[in-house]
C-alpha positions in Angstrom: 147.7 11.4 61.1 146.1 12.7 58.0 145.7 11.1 55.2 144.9 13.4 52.5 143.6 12.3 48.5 144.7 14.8 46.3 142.4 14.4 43.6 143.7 13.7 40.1 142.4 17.2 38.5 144.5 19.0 40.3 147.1 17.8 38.1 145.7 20.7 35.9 146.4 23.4 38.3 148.0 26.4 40.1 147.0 24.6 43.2 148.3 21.6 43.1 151.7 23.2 44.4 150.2 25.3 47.2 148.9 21.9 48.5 152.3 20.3 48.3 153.3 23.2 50.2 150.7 23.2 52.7 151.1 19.5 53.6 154.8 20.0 53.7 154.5 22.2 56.5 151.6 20.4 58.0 154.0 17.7 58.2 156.2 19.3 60.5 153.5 18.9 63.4 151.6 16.2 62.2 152.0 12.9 60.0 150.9 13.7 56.4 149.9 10.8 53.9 149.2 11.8 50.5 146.9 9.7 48.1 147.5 10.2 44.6 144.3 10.3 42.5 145.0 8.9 38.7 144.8 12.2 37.2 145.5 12.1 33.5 147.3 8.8 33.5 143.7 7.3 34.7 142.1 9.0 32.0 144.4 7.2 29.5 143.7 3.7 31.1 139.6 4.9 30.5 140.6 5.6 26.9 142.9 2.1 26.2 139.3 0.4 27.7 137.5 1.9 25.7 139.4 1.7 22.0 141.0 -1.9 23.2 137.3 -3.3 25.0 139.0 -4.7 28.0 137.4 -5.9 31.2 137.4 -3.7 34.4 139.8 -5.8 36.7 142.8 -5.3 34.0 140.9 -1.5 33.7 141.7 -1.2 37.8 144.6 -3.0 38.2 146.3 -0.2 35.3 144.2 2.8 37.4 146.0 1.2 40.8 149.6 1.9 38.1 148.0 5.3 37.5 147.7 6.4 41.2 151.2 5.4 41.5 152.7 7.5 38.6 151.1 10.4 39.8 152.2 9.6 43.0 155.7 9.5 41.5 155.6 12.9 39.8 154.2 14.6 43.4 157.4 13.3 45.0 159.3 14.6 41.8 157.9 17.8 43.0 158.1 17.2 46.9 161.1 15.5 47.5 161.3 15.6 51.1 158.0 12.7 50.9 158.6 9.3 51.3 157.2 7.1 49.3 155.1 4.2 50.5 153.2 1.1 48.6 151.6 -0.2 51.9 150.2 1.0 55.1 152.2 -1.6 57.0 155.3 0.8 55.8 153.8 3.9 57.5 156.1 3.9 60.3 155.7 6.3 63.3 159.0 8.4 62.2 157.6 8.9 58.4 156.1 12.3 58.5 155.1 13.0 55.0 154.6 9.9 53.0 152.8 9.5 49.5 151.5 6.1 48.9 152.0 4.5 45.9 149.3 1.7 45.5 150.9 -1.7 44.1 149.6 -5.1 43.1 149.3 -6.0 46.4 145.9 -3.8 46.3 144.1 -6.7 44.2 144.4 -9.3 47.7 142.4 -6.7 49.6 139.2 -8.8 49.8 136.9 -5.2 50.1 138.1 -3.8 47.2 136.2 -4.5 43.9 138.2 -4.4 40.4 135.7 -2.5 38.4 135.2 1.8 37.9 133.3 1.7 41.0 136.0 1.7 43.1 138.5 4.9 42.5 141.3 6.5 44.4 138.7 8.1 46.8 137.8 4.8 47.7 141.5 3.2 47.9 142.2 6.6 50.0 139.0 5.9 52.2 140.6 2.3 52.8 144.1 3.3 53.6 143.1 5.3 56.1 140.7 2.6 57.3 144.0 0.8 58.4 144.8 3.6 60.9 142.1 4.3 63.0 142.4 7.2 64.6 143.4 9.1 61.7 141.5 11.4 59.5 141.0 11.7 55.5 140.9 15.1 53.6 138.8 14.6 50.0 140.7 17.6 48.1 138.8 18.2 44.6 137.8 20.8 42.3 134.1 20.1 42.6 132.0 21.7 45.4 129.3 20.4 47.6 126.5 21.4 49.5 126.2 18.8 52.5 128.4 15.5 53.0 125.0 12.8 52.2 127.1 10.3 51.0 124.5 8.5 48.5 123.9 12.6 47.3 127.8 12.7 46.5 128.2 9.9 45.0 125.1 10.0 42.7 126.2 13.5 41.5 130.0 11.9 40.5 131.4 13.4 43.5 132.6 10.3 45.3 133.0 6.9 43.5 129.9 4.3 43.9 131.8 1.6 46.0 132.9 4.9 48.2 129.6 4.6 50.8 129.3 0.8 51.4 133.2 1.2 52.2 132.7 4.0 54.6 129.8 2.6 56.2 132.0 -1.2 56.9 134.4 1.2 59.0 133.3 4.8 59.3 135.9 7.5 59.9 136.8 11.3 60.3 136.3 12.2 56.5 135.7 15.6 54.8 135.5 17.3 51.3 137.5 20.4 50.6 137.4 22.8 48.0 141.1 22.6 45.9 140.7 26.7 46.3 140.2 26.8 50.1 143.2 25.5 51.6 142.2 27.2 54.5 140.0 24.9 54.8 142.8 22.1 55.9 142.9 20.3 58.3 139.4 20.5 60.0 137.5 22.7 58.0 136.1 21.2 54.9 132.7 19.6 54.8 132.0 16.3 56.8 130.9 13.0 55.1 128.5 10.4 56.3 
């Protein structure tokens, strides 16, 4: 299975459909999971924070809200996804599935309610729960290796996104937004 984060400044693009696409058809051979990243609705919980001086764990449980609206508005645009809200509901017959990350996500013991843990990090745990899958990092920054500690002190990857990988390490790379070619086993590897 892949489980692939499309990352929330996509929103913003040309690409975002050609992704769609691509994992649509991807999905025909293989079982797809999409991760929504929080996009502009993430940048509006920064901005409440900020103005209304709220603490992070009502800040992350909104950003959780966020990943789920823009997970609404993919399957507005690719209807043929199922939506999910756990990984116990990613069933053998769901090909393409987006997750839509719920409540439920503030139980999960490894996950800190602070900025430090984003949707790269909820994406690297959902496909923790699946162990022989793989997870596909699609932003619009580039990189130059896959040092994890390098990626995420450049902004790249969130700070809780290392001590998360390194608890369960799995198949993960960063691509490019432009180089769909790239997907599924091209993109540079973390770790």
């Amino acid at each position: 299975m892949y489980v692939v984060k499309l990352g929330g400044s996509l929103y913003h693009t040309a690409e975002l459909k050609s992704w769609l696409t691509l994992l649509e058809q991807t999905a025909l051979n293989e079982s797809v999971v999409i991760v929504p990243g929080g996009g502009p609705f993430a940048d509006m919980v920064r901005q409440a924070q900020q103005l209304h001086k709220f603490d992070d764990q009502h800040a992350h449980h909104m950003a959780i809200l966020a990943m789920a609206q823009y997970g609404l508005m993919l399957q507005a645009l690719l209807p043929s996804a199922v939506l999910v809200k756990t990984p116990a509901e990613v069933s053998s017959h769901c090909q393409l599935a987006i997750w839509l990350p719920d409540d439920q996500l503030l139980q999960v013991k490894e996950i800190t309610q602070n900025w430090q843990i984003t949707s790269d990090s909820l994406a690297l745990w959902f496909t923790q729960q699946f162990p022989q899958s793989s997870l596909s990092l699609i932003k619009r920054v580039s990189a130059e290796s896959g040092d994890l500690n390098e990626l995420s002190k450049k902004g790249i990857i969130d700070q809780g996104f290392t001590a998360l990988f390194q608890q369960r390490p799995i198949s993960t790379q960063l691509i490019h937004y432009q180089a769909l070619d790239n997907f599924p086993e091209h993109g540079i590897k973390l770790g």
